[in-house]
mmCIF file of the N, C-alpha and C atoms, coordinates in Angstrom:
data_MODEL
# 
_entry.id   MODEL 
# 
loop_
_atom_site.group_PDB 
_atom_site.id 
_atom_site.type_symbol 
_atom_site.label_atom_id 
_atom_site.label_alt_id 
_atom_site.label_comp_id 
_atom_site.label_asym_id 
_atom_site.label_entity_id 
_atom_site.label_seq_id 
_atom_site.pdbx_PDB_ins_code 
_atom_site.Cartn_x 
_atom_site.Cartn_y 
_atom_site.Cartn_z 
_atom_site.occupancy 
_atom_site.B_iso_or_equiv 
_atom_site.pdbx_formal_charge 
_atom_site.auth_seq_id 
_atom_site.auth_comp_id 
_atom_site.auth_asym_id 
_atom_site.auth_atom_id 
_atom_site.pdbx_PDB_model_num 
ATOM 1   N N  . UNK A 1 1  ? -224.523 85.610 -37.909 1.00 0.00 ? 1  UNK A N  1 
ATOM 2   C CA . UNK A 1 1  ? -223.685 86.057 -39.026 1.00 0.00 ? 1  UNK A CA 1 
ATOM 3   C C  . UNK A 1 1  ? -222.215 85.885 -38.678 1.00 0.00 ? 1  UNK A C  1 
ATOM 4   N N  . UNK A 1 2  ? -222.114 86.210 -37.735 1.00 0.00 ? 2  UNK A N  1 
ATOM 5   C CA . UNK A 1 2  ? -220.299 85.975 -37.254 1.00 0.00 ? 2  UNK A CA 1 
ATOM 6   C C  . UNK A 1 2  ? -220.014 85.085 -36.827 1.00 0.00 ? 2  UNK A C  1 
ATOM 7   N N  . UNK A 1 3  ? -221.064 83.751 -36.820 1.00 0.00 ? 3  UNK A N  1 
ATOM 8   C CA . UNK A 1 3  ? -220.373 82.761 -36.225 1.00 0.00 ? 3  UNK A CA 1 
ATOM 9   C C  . UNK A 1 3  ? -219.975 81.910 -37.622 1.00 0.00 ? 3  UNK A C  1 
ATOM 10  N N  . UNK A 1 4  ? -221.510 82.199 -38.615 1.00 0.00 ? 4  UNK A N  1 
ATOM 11  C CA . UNK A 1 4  ? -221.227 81.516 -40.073 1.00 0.00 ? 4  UNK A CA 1 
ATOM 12  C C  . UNK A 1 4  ? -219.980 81.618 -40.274 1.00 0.00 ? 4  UNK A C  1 
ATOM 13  N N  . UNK A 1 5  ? -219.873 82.888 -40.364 1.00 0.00 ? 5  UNK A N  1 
ATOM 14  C CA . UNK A 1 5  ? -218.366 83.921 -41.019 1.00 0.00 ? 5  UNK A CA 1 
ATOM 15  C C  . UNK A 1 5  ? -216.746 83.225 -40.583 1.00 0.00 ? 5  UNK A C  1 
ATOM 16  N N  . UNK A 1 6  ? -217.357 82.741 -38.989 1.00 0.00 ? 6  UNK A N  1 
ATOM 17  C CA . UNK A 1 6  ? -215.779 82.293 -38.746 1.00 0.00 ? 6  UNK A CA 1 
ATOM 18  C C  . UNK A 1 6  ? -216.110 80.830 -39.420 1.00 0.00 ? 6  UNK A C  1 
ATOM 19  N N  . UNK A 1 7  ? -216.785 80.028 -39.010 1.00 0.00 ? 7  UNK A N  1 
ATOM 20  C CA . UNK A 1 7  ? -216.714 78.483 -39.345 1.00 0.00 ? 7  UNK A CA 1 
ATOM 21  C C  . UNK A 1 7  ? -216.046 78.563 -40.875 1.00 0.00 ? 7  UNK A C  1 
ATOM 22  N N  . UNK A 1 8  ? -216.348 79.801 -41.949 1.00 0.00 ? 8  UNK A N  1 
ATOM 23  C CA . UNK A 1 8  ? -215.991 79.567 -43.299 1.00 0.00 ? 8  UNK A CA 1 
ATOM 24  C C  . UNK A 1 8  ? -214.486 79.701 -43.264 1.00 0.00 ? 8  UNK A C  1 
ATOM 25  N N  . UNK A 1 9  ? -213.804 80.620 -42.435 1.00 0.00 ? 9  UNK A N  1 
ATOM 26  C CA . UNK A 1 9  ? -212.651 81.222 -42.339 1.00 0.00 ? 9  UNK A CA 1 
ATOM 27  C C  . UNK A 1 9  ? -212.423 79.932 -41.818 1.00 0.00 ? 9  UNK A C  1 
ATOM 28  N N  . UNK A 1 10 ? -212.882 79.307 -40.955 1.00 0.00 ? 10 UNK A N  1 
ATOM 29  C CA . UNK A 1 10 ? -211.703 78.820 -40.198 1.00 0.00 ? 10 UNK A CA 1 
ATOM 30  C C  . UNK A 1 10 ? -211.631 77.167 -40.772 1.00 0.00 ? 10 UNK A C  1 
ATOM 31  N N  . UNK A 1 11 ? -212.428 76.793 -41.188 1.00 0.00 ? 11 UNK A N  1 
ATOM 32  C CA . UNK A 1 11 ? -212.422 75.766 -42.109 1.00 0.00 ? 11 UNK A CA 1 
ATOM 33  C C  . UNK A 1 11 ? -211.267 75.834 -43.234 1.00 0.00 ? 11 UNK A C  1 
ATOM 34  N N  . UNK A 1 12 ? -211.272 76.598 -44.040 1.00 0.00 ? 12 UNK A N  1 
ATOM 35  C CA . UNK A 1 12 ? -209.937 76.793 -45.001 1.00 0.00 ? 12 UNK A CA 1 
ATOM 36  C C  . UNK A 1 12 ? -208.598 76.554 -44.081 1.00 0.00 ? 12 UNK A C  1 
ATOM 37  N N  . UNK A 1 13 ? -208.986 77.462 -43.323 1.00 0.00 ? 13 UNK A N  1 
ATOM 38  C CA . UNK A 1 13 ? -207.398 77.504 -42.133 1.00 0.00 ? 13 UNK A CA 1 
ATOM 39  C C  . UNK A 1 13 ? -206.906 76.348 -41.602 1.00 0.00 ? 13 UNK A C  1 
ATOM 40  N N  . UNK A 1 14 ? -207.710 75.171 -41.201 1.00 0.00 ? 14 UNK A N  1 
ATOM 41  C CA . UNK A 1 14 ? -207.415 73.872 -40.735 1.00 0.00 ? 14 UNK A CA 1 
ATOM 42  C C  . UNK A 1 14 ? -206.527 73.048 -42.049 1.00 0.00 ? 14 UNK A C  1 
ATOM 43  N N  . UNK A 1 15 ? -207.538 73.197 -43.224 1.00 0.00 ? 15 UNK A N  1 
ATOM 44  C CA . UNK A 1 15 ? -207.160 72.843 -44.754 1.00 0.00 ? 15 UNK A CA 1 
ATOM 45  C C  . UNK A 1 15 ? -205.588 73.056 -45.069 1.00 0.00 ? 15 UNK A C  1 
ATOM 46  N N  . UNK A 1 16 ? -205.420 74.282 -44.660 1.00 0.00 ? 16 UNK A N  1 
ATOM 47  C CA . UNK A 1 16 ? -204.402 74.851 -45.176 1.00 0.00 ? 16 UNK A CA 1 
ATOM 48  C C  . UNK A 1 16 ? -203.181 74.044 -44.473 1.00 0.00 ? 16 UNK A C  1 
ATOM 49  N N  . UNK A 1 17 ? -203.480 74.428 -42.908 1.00 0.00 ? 17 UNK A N  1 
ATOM 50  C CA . UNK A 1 17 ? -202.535 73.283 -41.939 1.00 0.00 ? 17 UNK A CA 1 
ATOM 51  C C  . UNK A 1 17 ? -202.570 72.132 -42.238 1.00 0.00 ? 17 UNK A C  1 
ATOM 52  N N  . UNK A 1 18 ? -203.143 71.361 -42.503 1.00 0.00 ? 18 UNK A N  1 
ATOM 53  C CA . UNK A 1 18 ? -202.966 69.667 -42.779 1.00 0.00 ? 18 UNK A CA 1 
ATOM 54  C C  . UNK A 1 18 ? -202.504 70.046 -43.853 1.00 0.00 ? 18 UNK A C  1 
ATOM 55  N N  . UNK A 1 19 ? -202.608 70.678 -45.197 1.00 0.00 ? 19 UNK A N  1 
ATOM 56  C CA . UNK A 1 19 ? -202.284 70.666 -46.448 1.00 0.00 ? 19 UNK A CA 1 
ATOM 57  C C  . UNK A 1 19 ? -200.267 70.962 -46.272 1.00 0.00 ? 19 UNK A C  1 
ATOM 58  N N  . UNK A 1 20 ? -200.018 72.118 -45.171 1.00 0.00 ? 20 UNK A N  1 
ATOM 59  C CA . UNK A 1 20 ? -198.450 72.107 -45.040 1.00 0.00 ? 20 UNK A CA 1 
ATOM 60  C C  . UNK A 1 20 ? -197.654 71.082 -44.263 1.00 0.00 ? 20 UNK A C  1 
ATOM 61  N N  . UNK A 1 21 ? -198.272 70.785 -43.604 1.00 0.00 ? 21 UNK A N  1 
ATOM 62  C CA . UNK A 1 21 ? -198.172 69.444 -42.706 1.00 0.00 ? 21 UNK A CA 1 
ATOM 63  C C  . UNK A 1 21 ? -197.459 68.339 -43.646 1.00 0.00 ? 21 UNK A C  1 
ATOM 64  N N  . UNK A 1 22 ? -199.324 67.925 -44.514 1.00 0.00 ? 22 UNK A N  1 
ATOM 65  C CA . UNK A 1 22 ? -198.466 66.634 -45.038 1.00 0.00 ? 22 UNK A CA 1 
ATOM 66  C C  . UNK A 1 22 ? -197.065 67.761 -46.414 1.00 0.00 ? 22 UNK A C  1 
ATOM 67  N N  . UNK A 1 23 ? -197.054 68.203 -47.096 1.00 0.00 ? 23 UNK A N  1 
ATOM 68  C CA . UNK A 1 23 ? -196.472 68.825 -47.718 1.00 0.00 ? 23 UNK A CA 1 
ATOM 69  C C  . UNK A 1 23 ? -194.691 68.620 -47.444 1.00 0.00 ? 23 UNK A C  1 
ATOM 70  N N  . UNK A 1 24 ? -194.630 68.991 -45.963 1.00 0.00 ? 24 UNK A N  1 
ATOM 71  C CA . UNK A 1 24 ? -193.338 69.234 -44.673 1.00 0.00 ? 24 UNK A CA 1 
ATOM 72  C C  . UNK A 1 24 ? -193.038 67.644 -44.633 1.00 0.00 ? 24 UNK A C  1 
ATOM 73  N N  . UNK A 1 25 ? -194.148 66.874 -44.700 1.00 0.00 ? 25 UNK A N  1 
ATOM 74  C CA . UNK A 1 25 ? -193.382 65.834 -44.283 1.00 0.00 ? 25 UNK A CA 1 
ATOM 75  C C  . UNK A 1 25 ? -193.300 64.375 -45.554 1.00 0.00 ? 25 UNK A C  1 
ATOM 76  N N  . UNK A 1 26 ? -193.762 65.128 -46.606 1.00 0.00 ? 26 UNK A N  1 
ATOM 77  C CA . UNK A 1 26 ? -193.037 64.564 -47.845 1.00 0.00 ? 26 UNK A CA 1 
ATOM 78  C C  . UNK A 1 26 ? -191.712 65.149 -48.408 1.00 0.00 ? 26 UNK A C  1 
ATOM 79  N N  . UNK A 1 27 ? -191.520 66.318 -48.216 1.00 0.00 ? 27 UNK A N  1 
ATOM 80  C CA . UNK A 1 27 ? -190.393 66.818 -48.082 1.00 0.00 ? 27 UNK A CA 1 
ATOM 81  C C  . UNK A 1 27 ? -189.292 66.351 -47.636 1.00 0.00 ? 27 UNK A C  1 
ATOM 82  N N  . UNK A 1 28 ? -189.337 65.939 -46.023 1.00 0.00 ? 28 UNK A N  1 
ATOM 83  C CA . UNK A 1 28 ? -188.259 65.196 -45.347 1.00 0.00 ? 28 UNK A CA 1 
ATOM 84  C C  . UNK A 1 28 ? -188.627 64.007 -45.672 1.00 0.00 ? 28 UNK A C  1 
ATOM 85  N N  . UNK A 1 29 ? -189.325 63.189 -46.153 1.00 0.00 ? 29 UNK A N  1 
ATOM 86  C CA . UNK A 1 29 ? -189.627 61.731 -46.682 1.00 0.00 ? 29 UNK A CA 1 
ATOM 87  C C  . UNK A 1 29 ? -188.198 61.735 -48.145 1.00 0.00 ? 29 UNK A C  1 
ATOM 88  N N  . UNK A 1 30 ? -188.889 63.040 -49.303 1.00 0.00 ? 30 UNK A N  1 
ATOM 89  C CA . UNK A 1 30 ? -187.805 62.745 -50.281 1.00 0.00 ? 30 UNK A CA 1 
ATOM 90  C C  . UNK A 1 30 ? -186.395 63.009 -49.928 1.00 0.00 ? 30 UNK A C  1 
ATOM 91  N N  . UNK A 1 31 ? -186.276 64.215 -49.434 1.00 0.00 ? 31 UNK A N  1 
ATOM 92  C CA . UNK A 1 31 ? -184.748 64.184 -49.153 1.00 0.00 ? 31 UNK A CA 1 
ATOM 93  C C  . UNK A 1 31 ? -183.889 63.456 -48.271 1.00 0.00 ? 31 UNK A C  1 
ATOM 94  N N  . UNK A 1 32 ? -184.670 62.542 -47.540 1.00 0.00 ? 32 UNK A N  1 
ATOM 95  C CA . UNK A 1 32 ? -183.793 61.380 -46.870 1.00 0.00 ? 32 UNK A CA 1 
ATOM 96  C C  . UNK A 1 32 ? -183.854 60.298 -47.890 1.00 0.00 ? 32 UNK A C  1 
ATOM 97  N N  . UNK A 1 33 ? -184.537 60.167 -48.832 1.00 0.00 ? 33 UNK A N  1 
ATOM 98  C CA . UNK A 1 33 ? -184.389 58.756 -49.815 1.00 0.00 ? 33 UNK A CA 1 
ATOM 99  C C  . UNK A 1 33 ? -183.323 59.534 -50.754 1.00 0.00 ? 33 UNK A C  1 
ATOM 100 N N  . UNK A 1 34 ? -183.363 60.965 -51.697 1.00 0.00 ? 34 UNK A N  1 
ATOM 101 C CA . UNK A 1 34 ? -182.921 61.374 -52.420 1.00 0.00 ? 34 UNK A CA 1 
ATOM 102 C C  . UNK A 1 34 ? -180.958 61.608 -52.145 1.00 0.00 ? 34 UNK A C  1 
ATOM 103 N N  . UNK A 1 35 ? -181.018 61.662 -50.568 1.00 0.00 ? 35 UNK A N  1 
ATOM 104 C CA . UNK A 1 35 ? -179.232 62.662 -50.561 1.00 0.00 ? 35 UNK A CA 1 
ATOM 105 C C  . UNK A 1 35 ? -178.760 60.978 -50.430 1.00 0.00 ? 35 UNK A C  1 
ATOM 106 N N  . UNK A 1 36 ? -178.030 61.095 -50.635 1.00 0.00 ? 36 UNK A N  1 
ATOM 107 C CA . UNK A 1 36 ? -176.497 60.042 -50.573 1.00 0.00 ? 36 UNK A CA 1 
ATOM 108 C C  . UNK A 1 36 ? -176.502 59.691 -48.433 1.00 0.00 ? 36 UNK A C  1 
ATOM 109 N N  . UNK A 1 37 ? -176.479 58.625 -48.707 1.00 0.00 ? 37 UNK A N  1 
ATOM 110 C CA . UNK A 1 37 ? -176.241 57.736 -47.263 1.00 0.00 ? 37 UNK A CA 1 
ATOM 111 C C  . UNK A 1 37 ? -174.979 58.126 -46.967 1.00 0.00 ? 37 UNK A C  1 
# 
């Protein structure tokens, strides 16, 4: 039961990290094309 329990938890949690990851680094992708050279 507690091992199910973490794999569910911790599955989202990986999700979540790659999901801010790429997020962070479209971010600095637009605002280096977007600000003035």
């Amino acid at each position: 039961m507690d091992s199910s329990q973490h794999s569910i938890i911790h599955a989202p949690a990986e999700n979540v990290a790659t999901y801010l990851k790429n997020i962070d680094m479209l971010w600095q992708l637009g605002t280096r094309f977007t600000l003035p050279a």
